[in-house]
C-alpha positions, -999 to +999 in steps of 0.1 A: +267-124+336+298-139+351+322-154+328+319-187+310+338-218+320+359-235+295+376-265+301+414-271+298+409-275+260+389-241+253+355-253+246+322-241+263+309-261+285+275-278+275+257-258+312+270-224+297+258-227+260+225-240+275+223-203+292+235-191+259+209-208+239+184-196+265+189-160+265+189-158+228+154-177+229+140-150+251+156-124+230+143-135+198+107-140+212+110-103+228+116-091+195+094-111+177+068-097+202+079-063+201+073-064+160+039-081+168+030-051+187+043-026+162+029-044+132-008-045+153-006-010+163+002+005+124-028-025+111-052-005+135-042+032+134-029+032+168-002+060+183+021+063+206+015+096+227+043+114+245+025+135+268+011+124+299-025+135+292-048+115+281-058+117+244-095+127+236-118+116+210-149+135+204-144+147+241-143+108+252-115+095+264-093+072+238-063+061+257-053+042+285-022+056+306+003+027+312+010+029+350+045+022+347+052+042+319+054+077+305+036+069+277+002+065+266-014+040+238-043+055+219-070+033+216-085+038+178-117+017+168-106+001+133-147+001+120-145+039+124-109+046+109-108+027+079-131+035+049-148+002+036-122-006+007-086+000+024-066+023+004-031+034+002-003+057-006+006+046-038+010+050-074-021+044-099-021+011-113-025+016-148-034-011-178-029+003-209-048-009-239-044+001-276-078+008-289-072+024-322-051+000-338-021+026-341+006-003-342+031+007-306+010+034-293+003+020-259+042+010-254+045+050-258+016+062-236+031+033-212+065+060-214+052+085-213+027+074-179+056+060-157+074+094-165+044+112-147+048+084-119+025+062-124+027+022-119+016+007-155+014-031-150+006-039-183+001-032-219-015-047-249-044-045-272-080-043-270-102-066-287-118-037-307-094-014-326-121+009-336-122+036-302-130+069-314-128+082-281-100+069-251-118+061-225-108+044-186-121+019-169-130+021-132-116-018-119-115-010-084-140+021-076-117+032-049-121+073-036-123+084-074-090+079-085-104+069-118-123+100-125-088+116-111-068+100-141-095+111-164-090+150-157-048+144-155-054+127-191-080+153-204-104+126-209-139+137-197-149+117-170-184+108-189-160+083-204-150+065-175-165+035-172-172+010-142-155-023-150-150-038-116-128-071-122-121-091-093-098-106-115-072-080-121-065-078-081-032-052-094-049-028-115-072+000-107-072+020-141-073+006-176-068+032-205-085+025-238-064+043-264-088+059-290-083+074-321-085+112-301-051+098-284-031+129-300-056+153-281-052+138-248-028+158-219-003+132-220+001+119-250+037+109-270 
């Protein structure tokens, strides 16, 4: 770009901050196309391939080569990739429910479960206080990570129960505290 005129008094003249204005449209709408793409390709499972060979899928072919470019963008079905409840890398969402009627018991298991990492959302009582066994309810059903909580607690998974709740859209796990709380793995 050459330089921008100015007159006498040192202000831009209204022709060079329309090219200003101008360039940073098309910038902005590069970029905003460029995150588009990126945002589409990581939504879909797509890759970005070094190499100049094609990549192959079940000895098919699952990329096209860019003919101006040196790389390749992998082609990935999105029916055959994701499983039919999307899951991700993520802590357990945990509701934690007093079920014995120990007054504070489920603000300590609540402790004592975010120090193993897990995501407890919220605590409270159950509308029975008379659990003899804890027990977890399944809200979500989502690649066993129900049952998964039930071995890390010690609770047999014969007590995990399927309580699917399209209400509770943050939780996947609610722990009923029962009277057998002291003989559970993680316990306070």
């Amino acid at each position: 770009m050459g330089r921008i005129s100015t007159h006498s008094t040192g202000k831009i003249s209204a022709r060079a901050m329309e090219n200003r204005l101008r360039l940073l449209t098309i910038l902005v709408g590069a970029q905003l196309v460029l995150t588009v793409a990126i945002i589409t390709l990581l939504l879909t499972g797509g890759s970005f391939k070094t190499d100049k060979e094609p990549a192959m899928n079940n000895g098919e072919m699952a990329a096209e080569e860019v003919s101006d470019s040196s790389f390749l963008v992998e082609e990935t079905p999105v029916a055959a990739t994701l499983p039919e409840e999307r899951t991700f890398d993520r802590p357990l969402r945990v509701q934690i429910l007093n079920g014995c009627g120990v007054p504070g018991i489920a603000s300590k298991f609540s402790d004592v479960l975010k120090r193993h990492g897990l995501d407890v959302r919220e605590v409270g009582n159950a509308k029975n206080q008379n659990y003899s066994k804890s027990e977890i309810l399944d809200r979500t059903q989502i690649d066993q990570k129900a049952e998964s909580f039930a071995q890390m607690m010690g609770i047999s998974v014969a007590e995990v129960k399927d309580s699917t709740n399209p209400d509770l859209v943050d939780i996947d796990v609610t722990l009923v505290i029962g009277k057998d709380y002291n003989s559970l793995k993680l316990h306070p």
